[in-house]
C-alpha positions in Angstrom: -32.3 -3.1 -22.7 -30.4 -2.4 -19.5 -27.5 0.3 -19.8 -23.8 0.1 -18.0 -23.3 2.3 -15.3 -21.3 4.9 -16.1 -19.0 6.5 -13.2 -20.0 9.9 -12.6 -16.6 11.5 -13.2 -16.7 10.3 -16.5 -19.7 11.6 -18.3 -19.8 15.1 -19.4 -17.1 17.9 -18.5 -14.4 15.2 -18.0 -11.3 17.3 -17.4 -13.4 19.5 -14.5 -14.4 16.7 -13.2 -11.4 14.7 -12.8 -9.9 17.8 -11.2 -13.1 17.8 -9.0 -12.3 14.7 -7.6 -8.8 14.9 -7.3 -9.4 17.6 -5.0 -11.5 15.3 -3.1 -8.3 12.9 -2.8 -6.0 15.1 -2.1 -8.4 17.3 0.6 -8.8 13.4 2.6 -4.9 12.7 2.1 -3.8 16.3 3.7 -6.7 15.6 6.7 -5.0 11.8 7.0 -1.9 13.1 7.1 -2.9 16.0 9.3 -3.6 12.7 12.3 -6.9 13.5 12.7 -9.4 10.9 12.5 -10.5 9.2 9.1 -12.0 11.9 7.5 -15.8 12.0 6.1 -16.5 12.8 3.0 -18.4 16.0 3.8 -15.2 17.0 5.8 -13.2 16.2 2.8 -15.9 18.2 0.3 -15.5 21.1 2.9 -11.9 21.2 3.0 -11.8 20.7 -1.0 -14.5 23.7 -1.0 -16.4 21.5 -3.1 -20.4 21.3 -1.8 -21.2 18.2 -0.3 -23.4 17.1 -3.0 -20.8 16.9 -5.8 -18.4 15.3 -3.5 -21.2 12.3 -2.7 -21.5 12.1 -6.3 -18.1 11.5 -6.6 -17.6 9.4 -3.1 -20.9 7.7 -2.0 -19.4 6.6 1.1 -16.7 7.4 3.0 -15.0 4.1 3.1 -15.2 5.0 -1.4 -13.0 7.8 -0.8 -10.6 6.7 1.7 -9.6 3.7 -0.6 -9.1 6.6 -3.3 -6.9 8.0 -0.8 -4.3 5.8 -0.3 -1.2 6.2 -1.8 -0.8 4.4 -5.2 2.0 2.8 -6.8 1.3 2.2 -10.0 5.0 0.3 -10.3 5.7 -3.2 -10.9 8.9 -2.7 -9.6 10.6 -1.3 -6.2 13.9 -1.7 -7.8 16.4 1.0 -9.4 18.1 0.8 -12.5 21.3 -1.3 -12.4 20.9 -2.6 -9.1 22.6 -5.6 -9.9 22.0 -9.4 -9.4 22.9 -9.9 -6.2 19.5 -11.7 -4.5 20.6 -10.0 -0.9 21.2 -6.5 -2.2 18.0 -6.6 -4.7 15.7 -7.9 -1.5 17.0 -4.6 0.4 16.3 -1.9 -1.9 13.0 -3.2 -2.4 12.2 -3.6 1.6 13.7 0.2 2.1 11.6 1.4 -1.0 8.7 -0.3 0.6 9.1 1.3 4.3 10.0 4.1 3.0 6.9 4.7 1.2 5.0 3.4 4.7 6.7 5.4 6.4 5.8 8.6 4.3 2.4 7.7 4.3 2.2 6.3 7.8 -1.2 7.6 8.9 -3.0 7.0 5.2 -1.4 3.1 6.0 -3.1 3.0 8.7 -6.3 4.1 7.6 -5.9 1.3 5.0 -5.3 -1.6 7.6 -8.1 -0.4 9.7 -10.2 -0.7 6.9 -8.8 -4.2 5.8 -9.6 -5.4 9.4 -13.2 -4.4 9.3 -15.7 -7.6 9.1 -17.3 -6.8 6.3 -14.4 -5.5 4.2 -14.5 -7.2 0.4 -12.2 -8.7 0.0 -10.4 -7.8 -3.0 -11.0 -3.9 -3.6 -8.6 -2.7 -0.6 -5.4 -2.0 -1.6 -3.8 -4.2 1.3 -5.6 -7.1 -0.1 -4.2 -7.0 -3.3 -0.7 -8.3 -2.3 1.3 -5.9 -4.5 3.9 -5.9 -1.9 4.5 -10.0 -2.7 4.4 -8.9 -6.4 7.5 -6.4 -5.8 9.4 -9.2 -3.4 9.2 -11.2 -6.2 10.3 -9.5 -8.0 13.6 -8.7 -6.5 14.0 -12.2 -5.7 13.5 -13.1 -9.3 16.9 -13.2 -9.8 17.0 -16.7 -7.6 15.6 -18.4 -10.7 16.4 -21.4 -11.5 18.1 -22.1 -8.3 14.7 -22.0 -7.1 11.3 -22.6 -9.0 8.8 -19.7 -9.4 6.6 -20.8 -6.9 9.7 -20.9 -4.7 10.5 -17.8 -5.2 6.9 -16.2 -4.4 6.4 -18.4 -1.1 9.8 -16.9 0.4 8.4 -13.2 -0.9 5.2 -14.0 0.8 7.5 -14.9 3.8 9.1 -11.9 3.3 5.6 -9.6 3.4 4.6 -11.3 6.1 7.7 -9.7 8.4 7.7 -6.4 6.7 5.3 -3.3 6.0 2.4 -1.3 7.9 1.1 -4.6 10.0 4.5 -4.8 11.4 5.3 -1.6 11.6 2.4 -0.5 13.9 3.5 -3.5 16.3 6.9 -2.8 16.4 6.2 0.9 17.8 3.2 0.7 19.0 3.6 -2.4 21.4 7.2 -3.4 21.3 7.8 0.3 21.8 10.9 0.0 19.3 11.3 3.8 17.3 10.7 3.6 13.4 14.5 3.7 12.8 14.7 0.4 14.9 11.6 -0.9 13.4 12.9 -0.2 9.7 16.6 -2.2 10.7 14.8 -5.4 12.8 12.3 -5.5 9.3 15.4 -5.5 6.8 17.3 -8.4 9.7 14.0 -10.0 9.7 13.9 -10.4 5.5 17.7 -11.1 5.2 17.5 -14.1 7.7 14.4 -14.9 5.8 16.8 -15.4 2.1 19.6 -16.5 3.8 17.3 -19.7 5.1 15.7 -20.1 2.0 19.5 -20.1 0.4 20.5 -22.7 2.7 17.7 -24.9 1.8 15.1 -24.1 4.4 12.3 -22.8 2.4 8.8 -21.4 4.6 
């Protein structure tokens, strides 16, 4: 009879453990953040001071840890409390929320797209594949129901993804040469055009 792996974190001493690897995470974030390369794991055990054999029992490789690394939002939800119904305003706070947090964790974004751009990335275990982003659009624009159907709704948040967020960000300063404050106020333009078409009957 053949057993289920077990993840090593999770057999015996639990609560050490988990504190082990958190260390781990949070060594990698602070060396991402610091705008150094992507960190190794045996930089990341060093910096943890955990030996490098734990840490590669927690993290076989680096690209294992640098996907633990990036910042997670365990939300469905970019909006506040009584934000209102207003589609316009709703679409707003969730692209600011969204920047904001790329912003904040610029170089661990990064990181994360050069990943997602590698050849032989899977395809559904990096956080930028996932489409979370879409999830949150959608949810702001939810409130466009029945005016529009639900797959109405998610094509003009998937419009709306594909104009905000890291990808474009990096363009926008990096080869337009625009600053982030610039960047931010062209990505918000860029997603009200986007509703304001969709409202007038021109869906993407």
């Amino acid at each position: 009879m053949t057993g289920v792996s077990t993840p090593y974190e999770e057999t015996g001493r639990a609560n050490q453990k988990q504190r082990t690897r958190n260390a781990l995470i949070t060594a990698a974030r602070d060396l991402i953040a610091g705008g150094g390369s992507s960190p190794t794991v045996e930089e990341a055990a060093a910096a943890a001071s955990v030996s490098r054999t734990t840490a590669y029992r927690y993290f076989p490789s680096q690209r294992d840890l640098l996907v633990a690394a990036h910042p997670e939002v365990d939300t469905v939800s970019l909006l506040p409390l009584g934000v209102g119904d207003d589609p316009e305003e709703r679409l707003l706070t969730a692209v600011r929320a969204f920047n904001k947090l790329i912003v904040e964790t610029e170089q661990q974004q990064r990181t994360m797209l050069r990943l997602s751009l590698e050849a032989e990335a899977p395809t559904r275990n990096l956080p930028l594949r996932q489409g979370r982003a879409v999830g949150w659009f959608a949810d702001a624009l939810g409130v466009l129901e029945p005016e529009l159907s639900k797959a109405e709704v998610r094509r003009l948040a998937v419009a709306v993804r594909s104009v905000v967020g890291v990808e474009t960000l990096v363009w926008l300063t990096d080869v337009a040469g625009l600053s982030r404050k610039r960047a931010n106020d062209l990505m918000e333009w860029s997603a009200k055009a986007l509703l304001r078409q969709a409202l007038a009957g021109d869906l993407p």
